[in-house]
C-alpha positions in Angstrom: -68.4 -66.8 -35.6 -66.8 -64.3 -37.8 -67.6 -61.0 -36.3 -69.6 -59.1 -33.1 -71.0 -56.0 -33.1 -72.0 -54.9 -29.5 -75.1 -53.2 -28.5 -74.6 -49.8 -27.5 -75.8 -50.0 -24.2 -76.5 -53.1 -22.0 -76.1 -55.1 -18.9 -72.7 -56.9 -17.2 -73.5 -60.6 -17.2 -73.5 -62.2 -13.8 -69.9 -63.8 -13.9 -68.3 -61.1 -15.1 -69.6 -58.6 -13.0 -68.8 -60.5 -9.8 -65.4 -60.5 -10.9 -65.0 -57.0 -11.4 -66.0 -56.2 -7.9 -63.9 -58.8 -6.6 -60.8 -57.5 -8.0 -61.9 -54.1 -7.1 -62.4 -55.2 -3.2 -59.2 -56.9 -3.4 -57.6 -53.7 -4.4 -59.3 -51.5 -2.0 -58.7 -53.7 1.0 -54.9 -53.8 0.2 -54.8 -50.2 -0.2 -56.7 -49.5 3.1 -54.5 -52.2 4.9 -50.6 -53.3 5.0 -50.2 -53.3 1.0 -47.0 -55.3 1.4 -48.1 -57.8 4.6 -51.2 -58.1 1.5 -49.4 -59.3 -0.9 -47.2 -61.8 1.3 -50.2 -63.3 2.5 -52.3 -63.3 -1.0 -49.8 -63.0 -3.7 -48.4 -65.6 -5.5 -44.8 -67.1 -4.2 -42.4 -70.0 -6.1 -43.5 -73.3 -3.6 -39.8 -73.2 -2.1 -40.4 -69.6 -0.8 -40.9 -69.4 2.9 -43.8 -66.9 1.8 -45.6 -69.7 0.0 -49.5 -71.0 0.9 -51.9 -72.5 -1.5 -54.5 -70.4 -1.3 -52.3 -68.0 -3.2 -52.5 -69.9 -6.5 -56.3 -68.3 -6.2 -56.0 -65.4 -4.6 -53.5 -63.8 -6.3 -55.5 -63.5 -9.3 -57.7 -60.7 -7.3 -54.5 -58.8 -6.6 -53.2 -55.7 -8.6 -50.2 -53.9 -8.3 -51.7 -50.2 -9.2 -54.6 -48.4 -10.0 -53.4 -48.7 -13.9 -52.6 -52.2 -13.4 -56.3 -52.5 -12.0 -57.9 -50.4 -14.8 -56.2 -52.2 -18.2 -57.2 -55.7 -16.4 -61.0 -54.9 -15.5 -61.5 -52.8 -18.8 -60.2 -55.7 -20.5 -62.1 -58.2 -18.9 -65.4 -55.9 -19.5 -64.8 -55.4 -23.1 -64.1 -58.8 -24.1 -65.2 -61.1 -21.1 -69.0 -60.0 -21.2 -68.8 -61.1 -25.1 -68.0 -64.6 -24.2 -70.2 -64.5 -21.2 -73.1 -63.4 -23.5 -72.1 -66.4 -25.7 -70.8 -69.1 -23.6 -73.0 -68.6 -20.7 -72.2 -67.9 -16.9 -70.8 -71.0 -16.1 -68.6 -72.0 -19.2 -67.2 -68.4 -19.1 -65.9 -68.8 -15.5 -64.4 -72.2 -16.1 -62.7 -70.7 -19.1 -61.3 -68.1 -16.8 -60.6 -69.6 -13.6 -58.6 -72.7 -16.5 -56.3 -69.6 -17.7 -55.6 -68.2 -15.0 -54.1 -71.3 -13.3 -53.0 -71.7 -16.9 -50.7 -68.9 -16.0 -49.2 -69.8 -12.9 -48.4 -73.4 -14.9 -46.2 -71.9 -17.0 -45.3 -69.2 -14.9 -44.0 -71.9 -12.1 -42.5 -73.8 -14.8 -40.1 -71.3 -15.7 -39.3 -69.7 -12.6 -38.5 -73.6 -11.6 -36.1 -73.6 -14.8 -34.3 -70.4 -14.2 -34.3 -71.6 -10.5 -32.3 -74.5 -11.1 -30.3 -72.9 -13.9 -28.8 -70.5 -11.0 -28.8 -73.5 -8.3 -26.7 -75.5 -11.1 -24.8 -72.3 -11.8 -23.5 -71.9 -8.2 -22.7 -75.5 -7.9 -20.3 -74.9 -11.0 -19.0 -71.8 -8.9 -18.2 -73.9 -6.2 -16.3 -76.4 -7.8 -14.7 -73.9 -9.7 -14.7 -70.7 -8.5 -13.7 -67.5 -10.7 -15.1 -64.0 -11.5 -16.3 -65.0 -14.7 -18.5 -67.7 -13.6 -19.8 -65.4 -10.6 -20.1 -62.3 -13.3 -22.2 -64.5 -15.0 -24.5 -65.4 -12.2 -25.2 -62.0 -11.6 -24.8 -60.7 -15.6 -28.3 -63.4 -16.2 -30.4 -62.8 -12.8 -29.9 -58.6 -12.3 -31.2 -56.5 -14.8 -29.7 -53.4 -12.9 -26.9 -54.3 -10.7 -25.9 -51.6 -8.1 -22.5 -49.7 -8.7 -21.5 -51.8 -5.5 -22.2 -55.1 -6.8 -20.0 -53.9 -10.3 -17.3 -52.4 -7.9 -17.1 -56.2 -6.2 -17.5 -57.9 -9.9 -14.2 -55.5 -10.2 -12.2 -56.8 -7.3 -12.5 -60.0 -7.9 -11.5 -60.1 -11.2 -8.2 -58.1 -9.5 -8.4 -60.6 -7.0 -9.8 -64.2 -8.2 -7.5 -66.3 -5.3 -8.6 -64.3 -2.6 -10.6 -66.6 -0.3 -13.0 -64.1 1.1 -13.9 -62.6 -1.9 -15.2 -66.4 -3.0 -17.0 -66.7 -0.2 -18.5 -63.0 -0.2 -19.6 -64.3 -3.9 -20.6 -67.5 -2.7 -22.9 -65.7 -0.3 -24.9 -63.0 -3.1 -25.2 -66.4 -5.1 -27.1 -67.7 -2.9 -29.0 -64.2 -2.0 -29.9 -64.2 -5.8 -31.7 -67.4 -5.5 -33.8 -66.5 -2.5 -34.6 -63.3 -4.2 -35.6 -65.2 -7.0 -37.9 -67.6 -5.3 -39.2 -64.7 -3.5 -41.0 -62.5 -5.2 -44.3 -62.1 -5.7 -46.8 -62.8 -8.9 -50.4 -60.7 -8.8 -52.7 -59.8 -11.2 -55.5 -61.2 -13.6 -53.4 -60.8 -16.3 -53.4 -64.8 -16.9 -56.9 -65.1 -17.4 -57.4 -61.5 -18.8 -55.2 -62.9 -22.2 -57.1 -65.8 -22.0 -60.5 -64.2 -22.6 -58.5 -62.1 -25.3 -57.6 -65.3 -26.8 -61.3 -66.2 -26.7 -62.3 -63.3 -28.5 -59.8 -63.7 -31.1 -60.7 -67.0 -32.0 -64.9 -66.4 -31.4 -64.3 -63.0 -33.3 -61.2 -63.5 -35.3 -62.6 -60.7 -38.3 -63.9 -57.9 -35.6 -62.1 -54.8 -36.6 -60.5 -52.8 -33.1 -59.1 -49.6 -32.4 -55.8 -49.7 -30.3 -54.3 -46.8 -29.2 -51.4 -45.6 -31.5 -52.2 -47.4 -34.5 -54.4 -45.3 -36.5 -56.3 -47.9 -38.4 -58.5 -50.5 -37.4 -56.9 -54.4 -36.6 -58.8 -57.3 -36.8 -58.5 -59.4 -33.6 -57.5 -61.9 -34.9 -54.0 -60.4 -35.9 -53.9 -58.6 -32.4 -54.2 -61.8 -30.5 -51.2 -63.3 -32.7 -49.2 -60.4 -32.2 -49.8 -60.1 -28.4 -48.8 -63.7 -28.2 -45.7 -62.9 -30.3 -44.8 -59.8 -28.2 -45.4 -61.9 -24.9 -43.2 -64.4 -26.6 -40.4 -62.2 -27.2 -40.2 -60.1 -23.9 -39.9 -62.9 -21.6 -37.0 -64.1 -23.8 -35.6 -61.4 -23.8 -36.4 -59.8 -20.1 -37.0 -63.1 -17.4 -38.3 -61.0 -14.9 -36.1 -57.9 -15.4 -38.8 -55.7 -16.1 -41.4 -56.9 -13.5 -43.8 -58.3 -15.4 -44.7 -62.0 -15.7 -44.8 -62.1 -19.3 -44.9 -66.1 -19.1 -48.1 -66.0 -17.3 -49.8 -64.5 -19.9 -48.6 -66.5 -22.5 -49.4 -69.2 -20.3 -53.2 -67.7 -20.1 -53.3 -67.6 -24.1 -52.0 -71.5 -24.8 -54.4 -73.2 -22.3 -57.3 -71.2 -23.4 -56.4 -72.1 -27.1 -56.1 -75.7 -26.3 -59.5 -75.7 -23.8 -61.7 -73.9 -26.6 -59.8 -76.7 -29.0 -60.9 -79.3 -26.6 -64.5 -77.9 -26.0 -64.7 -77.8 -30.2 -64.0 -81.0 -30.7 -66.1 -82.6 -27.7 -68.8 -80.7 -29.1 -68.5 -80.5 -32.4 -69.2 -77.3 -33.2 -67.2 -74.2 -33.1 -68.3 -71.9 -29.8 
């Protein structure tokens, strides 16, 4: 399949619509309740987090931050998802989404777990040797924005680097950087959302789209790969500092690529 041209006017398939006013519910009973004590109990939380229960790995998926972060996931998933519902059917469509969306959280858990222990390794280093530059360096790769306070001690104990409670004081925000780490939460439908754009791009590669900004048309093909390149590139770059789980929706786009792959072959045709 080359290219889709959409009827003007028609009918959300079953799956898809049952999504959309799950998400929505989800949204609106966080909003009317405890938005936080919502998110503890329904977002999603690294395993060693006291917060932690496996229903999250689920229900976080149904959880939004915003109204905008509601809006760009549901208009995404209406756009593209009722394609490949209209195509795959009801059933293959909702495998394909629920599969990226723990996709996500794979390789979202995989590299919280790697800059877990890169911090846990980091402290252990610390302790056996401790200096400013090893502790500056701790903080330099987990804080994005560190408070004029946390500089101001950074300052002292490169004034000070002997001075036994000043090591322990470090000692002690080390270990406050790994619980924050482990603590904080992941929400959205993100994950699967770049998995049905994935979809699209493969089903649809030569459909021409409008995105906002660029004033000619892009065929999706070419926005997939450069969404998976952007992706790529900001959670290199960022790891969490700018509060988006970038590795999740990479993590969305790779399994759906190899699922599809997997469905091609076992099938022998492309879908």
């Amino acid at each position: 399949m080359q290219g889709y041209r959409p009827p003007m006017l028609g009918s959300i398939p079953p799956a898809v619509k049952n999504l959309l006013i799950i998400n929505v519910l989800f949204f609106l009973g966080a909003s009317i309740f405890d938005y936080a004590k919502t998110v503890e109990l329904l977002g999603l939380f690294y395993p060693e987090s006291q917060y932690f229960r496996p229903h999250q790995i689920i229900t976080h998926m149904f959880m939004h931050g915003d109204l905008s972060h509601l809006f760009f996931n549901m208009f995404a998933l209406f756009i593209f998802g009722k394609v490949l519902e209209t195509v795959w059917g009801s059933k293959r469509f909702l495998i394909y989404y629920m599969v990226t969306g723990l996709g996500a959280v794979a390789l979202h858990m995989l590299v919280t777990w790697l800059d877990v222990t890169s911090v846990k390794h980091a402290i252990v280093a610390f302790q056996n040797t401790p200096s400013p530059e090893v502790f500056n360096a701790i903080v330099r790769d987990n804080i994005s924005n560190p408070s004029a306070a946390l500089l101001d001690f950074i300052s002292r104990f490169y004034e000070y680097p002997n001075n036994s409670y000043i090591i322990q004081e470090a000692l002690q925000i080390s270990q406050k950087i790994v619980e924050h780490r482990i603590d904080i939460p992941v929400i959205g439908a993100s994950g699967a959302v770049f998995g049905v754009l994935l979809a699209f791009g493969m089903l649809f590669p030569n459909t021409e789209m409008f995105i906002l900004f660029i004033p000619f048309p892009v065929k999706a093909k070419y926005l997939v790969i450069g969404y998976g390149i952007l992706e790529l590139f900001l959670g290199i770059a960022n790891r969490g500092g700018d509060n988006v789980a970038h590795f999740a929706h990479l993590g969305g786009m790779i399994f759906g690529f190899f699922l599809i792959k997997y469905w091609n072959k076992k099938y022998n045709r492309f879908l």
